[in-house]
N, C-alpha and C positions, 0 to 999 in steps of 0.2 A: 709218368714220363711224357706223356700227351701235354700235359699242363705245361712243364717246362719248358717242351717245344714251340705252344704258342706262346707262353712270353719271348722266350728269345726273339720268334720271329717279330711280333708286336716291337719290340724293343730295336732291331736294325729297321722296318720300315718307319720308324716313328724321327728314328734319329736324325733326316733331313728337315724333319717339322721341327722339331726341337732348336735347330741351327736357327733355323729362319727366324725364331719364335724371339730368340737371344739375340736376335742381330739387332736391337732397337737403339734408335738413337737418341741418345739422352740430352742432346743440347737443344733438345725441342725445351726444356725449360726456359732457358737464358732467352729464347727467340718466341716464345709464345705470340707475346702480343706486335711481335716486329710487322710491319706492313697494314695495321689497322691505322685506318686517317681518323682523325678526331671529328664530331660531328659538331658543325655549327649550331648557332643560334636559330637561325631560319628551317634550317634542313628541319629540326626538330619541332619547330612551331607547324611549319607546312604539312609535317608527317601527324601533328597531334590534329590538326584542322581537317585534313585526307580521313581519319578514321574517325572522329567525333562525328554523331550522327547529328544532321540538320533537323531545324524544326519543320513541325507541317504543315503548309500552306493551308488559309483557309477554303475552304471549297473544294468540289468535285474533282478539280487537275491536282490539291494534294493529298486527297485521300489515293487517287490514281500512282503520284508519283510512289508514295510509301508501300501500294503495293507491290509494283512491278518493283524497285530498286531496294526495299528491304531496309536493311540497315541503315543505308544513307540518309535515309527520311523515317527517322522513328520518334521523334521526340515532341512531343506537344511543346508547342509555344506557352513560355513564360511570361506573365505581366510583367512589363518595367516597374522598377521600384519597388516591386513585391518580394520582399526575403523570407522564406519557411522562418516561422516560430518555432523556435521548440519548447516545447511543454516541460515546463521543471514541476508540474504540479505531484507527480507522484513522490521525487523526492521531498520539496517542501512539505508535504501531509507527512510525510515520516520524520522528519526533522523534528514537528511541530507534536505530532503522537510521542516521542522520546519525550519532550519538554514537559508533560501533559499527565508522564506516569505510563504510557501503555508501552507495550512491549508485544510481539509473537514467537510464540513456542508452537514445536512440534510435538504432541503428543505422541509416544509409541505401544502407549498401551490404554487402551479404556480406562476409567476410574471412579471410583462411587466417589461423588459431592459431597457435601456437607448435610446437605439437606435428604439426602437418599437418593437422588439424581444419578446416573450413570452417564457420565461426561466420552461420550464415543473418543477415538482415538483418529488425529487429526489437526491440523495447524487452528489455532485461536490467536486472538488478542486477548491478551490477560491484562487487568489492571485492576487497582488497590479500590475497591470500597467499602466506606463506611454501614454497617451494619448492625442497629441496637448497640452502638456505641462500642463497637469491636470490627478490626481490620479482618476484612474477606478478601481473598483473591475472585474475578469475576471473568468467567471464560465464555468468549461471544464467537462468532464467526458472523461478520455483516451487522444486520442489526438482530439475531434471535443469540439469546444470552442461553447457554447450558448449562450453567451450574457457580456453586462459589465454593471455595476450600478459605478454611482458615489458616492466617496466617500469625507467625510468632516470628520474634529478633530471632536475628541468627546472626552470629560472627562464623564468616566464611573462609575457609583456612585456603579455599582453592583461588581466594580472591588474586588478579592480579593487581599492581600496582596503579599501571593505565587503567582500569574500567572504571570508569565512572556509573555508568549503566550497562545490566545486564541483567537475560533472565536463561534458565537453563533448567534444565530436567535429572534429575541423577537418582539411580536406581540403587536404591539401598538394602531389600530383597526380591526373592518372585512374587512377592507381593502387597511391596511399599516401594512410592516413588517421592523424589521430593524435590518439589518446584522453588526453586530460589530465584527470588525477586528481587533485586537490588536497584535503589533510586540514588541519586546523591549524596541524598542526607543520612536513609540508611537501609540494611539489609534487610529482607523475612524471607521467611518461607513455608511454606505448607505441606503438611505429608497429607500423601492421600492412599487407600489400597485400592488395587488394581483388582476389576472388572475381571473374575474368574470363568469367563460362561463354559457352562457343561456340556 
């Protein structure tokens, strides 16, 4: 009974909030933007010049200025004629590593080598070399090379149409993996089993 009472009462003092709450007016849509002036040319360059911070004078009074005034003085002076380079050297090196045969894969799990090496688990660059006249896969990180798996044809059924190059890891059980190398010309890939440690 107590319950009922305070809703009801909840419910008659609430009732003039609710009015007021409802009383809104909807042609605030249609008039939103009514009374905004459009902002000139100048207004907008003077407003970007007002916040763009100056450069720093050389000498004692503009290290002074940039302290006391902050912002306004924060910017080192640029040489004329001088435009930042930007560095395309890291893509160029991968453009040119594609051209070349190399590729990087993530390893996710350890893997015994060819040779009995145990290839830790971890990003390489893989590429095709020749070995006793048989194709190896060759996993380096920098210049220290970890290990080589052998590699056979493979016709790749997950190939798509766009790839021209790619390389990828696919896990065939808990423990065999197989690294698929694909260059232009043609497919391989290498199984290798995966590093059990006890």
């Amino acid at each position: 009974m107590k319950k009922i009472f305070i809703i009801i009462t909840l419910l008659i003092t609430l009732s003039p909030i609710k009015a007021e709450m409802l009383d809104v007016d909807y042609n605030f849509i249609d008039t939103a933007f009514d009374g905004i002036k459009p902002v000139t040319d100048k207004e907008f360059n003077d407003t970007i010049n007002r916040l763009t911070p100056q450069p720093i004078e050389d000498g004692f009074m503009g290290k002074v200025k940039a302290f006391l005034f902050g912002r306004k003085y924060g910017v080192e002076p640029q040489a004329k004629g001088q435009d930042k380079e930007i560095d395309y050297g890291g893509e160029l090196k991968a453009i040119q590593d594609i051209k070349n045969g190399v590729y990087y894969i993530k390893l996710i799990a350890s893997v015994i080598g060819s040779d009995g090496n145990i290839i830790p688990l971890g990003n390489y660059k893989i590429q095709e070399k020749i070995v006793n006249n048989e194709p190896m896969l060759l996993f380096s990180q920098g210049n220290k090379e970890y290990g080589m798996l052998k590699l056979k044809k493979f016709n790749d059924t997950l190939k798509h149409e766009n790839d021209l190059t790619y390389s990828r890891v696919d896990i065939i059980s808990d423990e065999v993996v197989r690294i698929v190398y694909s260059t232009i010309s043609d497919t391989k890939c290498a199984y290798a089993k995966v590093y059990l440690q006890n």
